[in-house]
C-alpha positions in Angstrom: 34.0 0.2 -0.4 33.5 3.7 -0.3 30.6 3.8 -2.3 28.9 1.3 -0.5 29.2 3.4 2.4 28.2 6.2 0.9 25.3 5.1 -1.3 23.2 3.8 2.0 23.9 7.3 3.6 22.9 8.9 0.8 19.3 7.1 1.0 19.6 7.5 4.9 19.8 11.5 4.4 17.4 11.4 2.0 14.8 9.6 4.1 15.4 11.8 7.2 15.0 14.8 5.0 11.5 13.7 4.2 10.3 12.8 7.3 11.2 16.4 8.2 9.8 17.3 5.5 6.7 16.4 5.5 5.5 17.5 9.1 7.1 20.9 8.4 4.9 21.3 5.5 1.9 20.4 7.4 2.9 23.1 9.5 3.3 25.9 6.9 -0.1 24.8 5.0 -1.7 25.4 8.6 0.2 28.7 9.1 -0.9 29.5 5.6 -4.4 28.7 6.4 -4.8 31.0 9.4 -2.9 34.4 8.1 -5.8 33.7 5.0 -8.8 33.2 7.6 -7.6 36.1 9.6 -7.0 38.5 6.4 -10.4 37.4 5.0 -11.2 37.9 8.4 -10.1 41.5 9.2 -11.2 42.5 5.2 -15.2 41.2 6.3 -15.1 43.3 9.6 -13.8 46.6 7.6 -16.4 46.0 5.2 -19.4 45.6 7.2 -18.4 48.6 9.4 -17.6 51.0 6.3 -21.8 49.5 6.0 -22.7 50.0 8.9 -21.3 54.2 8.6 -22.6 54.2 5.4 -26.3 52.8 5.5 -26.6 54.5 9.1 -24.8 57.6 10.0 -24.8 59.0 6.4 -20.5 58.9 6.1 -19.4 59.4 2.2 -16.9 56.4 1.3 -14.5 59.2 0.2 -14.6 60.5 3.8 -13.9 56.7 5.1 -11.0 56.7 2.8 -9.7 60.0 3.9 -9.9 58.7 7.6 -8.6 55.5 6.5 -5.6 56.9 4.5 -4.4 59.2 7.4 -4.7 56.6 10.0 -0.6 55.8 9.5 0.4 59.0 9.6 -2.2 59.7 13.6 -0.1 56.0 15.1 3.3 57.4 13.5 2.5 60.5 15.6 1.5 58.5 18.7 4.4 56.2 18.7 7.1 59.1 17.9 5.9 62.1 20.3 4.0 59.8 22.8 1.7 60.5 24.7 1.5 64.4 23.8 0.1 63.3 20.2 -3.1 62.6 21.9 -3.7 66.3 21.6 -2.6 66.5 18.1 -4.7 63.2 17.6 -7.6 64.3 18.9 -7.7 67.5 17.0 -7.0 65.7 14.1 -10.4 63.6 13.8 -12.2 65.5 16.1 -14.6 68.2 14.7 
């Protein structure tokens, strides 16, 4: 009698776990699909404005990456000393 009992739950659990299933990984293909439209997002925005200071002010793309590559260490500053950094931060990429 047992196994009649427990054969039915067994199917029961099994259907329930789908039905959550199945929503939840609607869910995670849509999450999945906006972090890719924003990156791919965020990667044509950088690239049109490394463009834009390339075809129009006359930057180098080594300077871009020099800028671009000291930009954690300028916010690291800002967040950690506050608002004093601003000094720091404006000597830093100021001329």
């Amino acid at each position: 009698m047992d196994e009649l009992i427990r054969e039915p739950l067994n199917l029961v659990v099994l259907l329930i776990a789908i039905l959550i299933a199945i929503p939840l990984f609607g869910w995670l293909l849509t999450l999945v699909q906006a972090t890719f439209r924003a990156a791919l997002s965020l990667a044509a925005i950088g690239i049109i404005a490394a463009l834009i200071l390339i075809v129009l002010f006359g930057v180098s793309p080594d300077q871009i990456v020099h800028q671009v590559s000291r930009t954690p260490q300028a916010l690291r500053q800002i967040l950690i000393e506050g608002t004093n950094s601003w000094k720091s931060f404006s000597q830093a990429y100021g001329k």
